[in-house]
N, C-alpha and C positions, 0 to 999 in steps of 0.2 A: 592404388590402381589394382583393379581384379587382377591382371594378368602378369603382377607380381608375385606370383606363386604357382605353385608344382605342388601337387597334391597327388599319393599315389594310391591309391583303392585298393583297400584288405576284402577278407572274406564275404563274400557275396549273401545277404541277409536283404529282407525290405530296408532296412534302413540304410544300407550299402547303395542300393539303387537310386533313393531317393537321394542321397549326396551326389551321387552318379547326376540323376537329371536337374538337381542346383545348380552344379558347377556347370555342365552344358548349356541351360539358360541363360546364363551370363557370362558363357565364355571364359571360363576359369580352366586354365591348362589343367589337366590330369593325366595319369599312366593307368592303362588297366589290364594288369596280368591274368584277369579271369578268373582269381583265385574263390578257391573254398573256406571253408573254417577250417578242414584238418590242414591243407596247405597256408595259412594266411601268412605268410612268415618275410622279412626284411628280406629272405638269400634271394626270394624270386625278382628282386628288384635287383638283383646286383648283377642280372644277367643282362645281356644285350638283345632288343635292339634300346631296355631302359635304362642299362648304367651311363651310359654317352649321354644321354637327355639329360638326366640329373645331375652330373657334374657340368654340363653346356649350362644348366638353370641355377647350379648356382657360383659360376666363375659370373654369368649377367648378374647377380645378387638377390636372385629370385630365392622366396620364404619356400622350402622345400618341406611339406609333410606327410608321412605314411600314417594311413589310416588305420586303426586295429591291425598291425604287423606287428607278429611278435618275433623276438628275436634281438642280436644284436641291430643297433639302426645304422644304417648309413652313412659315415662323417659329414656334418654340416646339417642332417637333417631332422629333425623333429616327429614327435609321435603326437597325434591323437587317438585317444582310448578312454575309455571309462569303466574298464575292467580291473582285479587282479586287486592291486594298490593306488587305482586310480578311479576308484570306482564312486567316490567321493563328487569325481566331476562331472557336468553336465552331459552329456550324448552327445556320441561325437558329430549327429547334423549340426547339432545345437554351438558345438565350440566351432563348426567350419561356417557357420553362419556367421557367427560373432566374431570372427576374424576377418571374416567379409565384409562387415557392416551389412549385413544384410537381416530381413525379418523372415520368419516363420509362418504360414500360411496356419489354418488350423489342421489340414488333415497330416502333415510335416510336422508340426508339435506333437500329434496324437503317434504317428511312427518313433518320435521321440520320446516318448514315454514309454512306448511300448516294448521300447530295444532296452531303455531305464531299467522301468520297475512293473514292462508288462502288465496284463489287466490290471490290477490294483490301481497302478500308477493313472490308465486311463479310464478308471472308476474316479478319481479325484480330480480328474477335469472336468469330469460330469458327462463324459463321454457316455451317448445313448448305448443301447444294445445292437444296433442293426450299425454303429461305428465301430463298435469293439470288434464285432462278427466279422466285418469288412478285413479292418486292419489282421486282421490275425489269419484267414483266409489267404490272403494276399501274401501275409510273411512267409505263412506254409507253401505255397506257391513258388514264391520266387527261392524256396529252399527246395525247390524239385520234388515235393509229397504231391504222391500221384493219389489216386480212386481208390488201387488194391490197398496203400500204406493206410488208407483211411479206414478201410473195412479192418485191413491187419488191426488195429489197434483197439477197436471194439472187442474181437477176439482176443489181446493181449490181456486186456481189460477185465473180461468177463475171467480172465486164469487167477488174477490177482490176489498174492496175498497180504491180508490185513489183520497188522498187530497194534491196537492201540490207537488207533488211528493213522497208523502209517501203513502207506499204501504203497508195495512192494510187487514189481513188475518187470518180469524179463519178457525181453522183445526180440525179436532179429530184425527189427529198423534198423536202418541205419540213420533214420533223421526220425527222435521221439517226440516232437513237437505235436503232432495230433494226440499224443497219452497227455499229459499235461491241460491242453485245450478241452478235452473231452471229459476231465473229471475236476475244473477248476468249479471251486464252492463246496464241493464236495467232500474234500478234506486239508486238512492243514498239512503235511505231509509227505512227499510223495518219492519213492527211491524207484527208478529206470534205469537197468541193464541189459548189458546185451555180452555178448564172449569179445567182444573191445571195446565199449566205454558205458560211461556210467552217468545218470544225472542224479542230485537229491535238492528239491527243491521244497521250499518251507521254513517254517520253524525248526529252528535248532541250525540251520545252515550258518553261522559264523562257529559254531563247536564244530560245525564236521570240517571246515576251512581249516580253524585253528591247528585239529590234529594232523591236516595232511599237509601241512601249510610246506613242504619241505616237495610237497609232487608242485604245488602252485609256484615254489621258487624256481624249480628245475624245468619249466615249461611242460609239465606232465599233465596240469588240472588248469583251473580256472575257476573262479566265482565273481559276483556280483551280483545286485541288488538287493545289496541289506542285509539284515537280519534275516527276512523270511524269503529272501531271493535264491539265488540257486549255487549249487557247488558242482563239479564236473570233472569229470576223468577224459581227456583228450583220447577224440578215437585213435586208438592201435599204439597209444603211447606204454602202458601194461600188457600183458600178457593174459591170458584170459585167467589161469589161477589167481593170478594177484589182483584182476577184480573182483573177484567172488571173495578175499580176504576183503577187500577195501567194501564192497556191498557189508559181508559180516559185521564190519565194525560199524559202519553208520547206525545198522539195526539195531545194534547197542545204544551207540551213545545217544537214538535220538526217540528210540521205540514209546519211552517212558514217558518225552514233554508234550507237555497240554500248550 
């Protein structure tokens, strides 16, 4: 039965919304704290008026799970994610589907991909162009990038320096997702900072994983999608000198790979 489960919603992304209007469709109990990426964390669930619901759903024996919350979980309840060390697994519409018994529509598969392995991923569904444009439009959107963040980043852009093919950009975004969008094809590549977090997205991203893998233990970063997927400095989790160390050394170790 659908409404054997409690499903609590992590940080707010398109694919966040789309599990959002799933579980509504078919009446699937959920909690939704509102949260962001920098907030997406288990404590905001331990707060009231949703810690009483979630122990109510699961004294009934109701399947209790948080969605991309990082953090310690809950007693009794479950995570779905596809990040970090879990990144092996399917998207988490994808696993809240199939816990559901339920199927995937195409434009719900193509957000699944996207959240995956991004364009690439929805170049290998055979996803047109004027699909790709949509979905990624949309995510920027429901990720609050306004008109100025989109002009900002042309300007970002146009600053940019290039070693090797690696394409090095400081921004004062605070959400880099149009720098990414706007130079994909372009290069393999790509390192975005700002004086609190940092992306490097491309080739070479499981060596820059690898060496920082002790900020991804300690909830400081984050990666996923692969090899050529991305690695991440959580905003405000460093200090602004200790990004500009953490930018220095990606430059290094990834300035050289073809």
């Amino acid at each position: 039965m659908l409404k054997n489960f409690l499903f609590l919603l992590g940080g707010y992304d398109l694919e966040m919304v789309e599990i959002q209007k799933l579980l509504a469709a078919h009446n699937v109990p959920f909690l939704d704290a509102k949260l962001g990426w920098d907030n997406a964390i288990w404590e905001a669930y331990r707060q009231e008026p949703y810690l009483s619901q979630i122990h109510q759903a699961l004294e009934e024996d109701k399947q209790v799970f948080g969605i991309e919350l990082r953090g310690e979980s809950i007693e009794g309840c479950g995570l779905i994610d596809h990040h970090n060390e879990l990144q092996h697994l399917p998207s988490a519409i994808e696993q809240v589907a199939s816990l559901l018994g339920l199927e995937l529509d195409r434009r719900q598969l193509l957000v699944a991909a996207n959240d995956k392995g991004y364009i690439p991923a929805m170049k290998e569904m055979g996803a047109s162009q004027d699909e790709i444009d949509e979905i990624r439009r949309a995510d920027r959107k429901v990720q609050g990038v306004t008109e100025e963040e989109e002009k900002q980043a042309d300007i970002d852009i146009s600053n940019a320096e290039v070693r090797h093919e690696l394409w090095v950009i400081y921004t004062c975004l605070s959400r880099f997702s149009p720098i990414p969008d706007k130079l994909f094809g372009k290069t393999s590549k790509l390192l975005i900072y700002s004086d609190s977090s940092l992306n490097f997205y491309g080739i070479g991203k499981n060596l820059v994983a690898g060496h920082f893998r002790e900020f991804i233990t300690n909830g400081k970063a984050y990666e996923g999608g692969g090899d050529a997927g991305y690695f991440g400095i959580s905003k405000s989790a460093l200090p602004k000198d200790d990004i500009l160390k953490v930018k220095n050394k990606i430059v290094s170790l990834t300035s050289h790979l073809t």
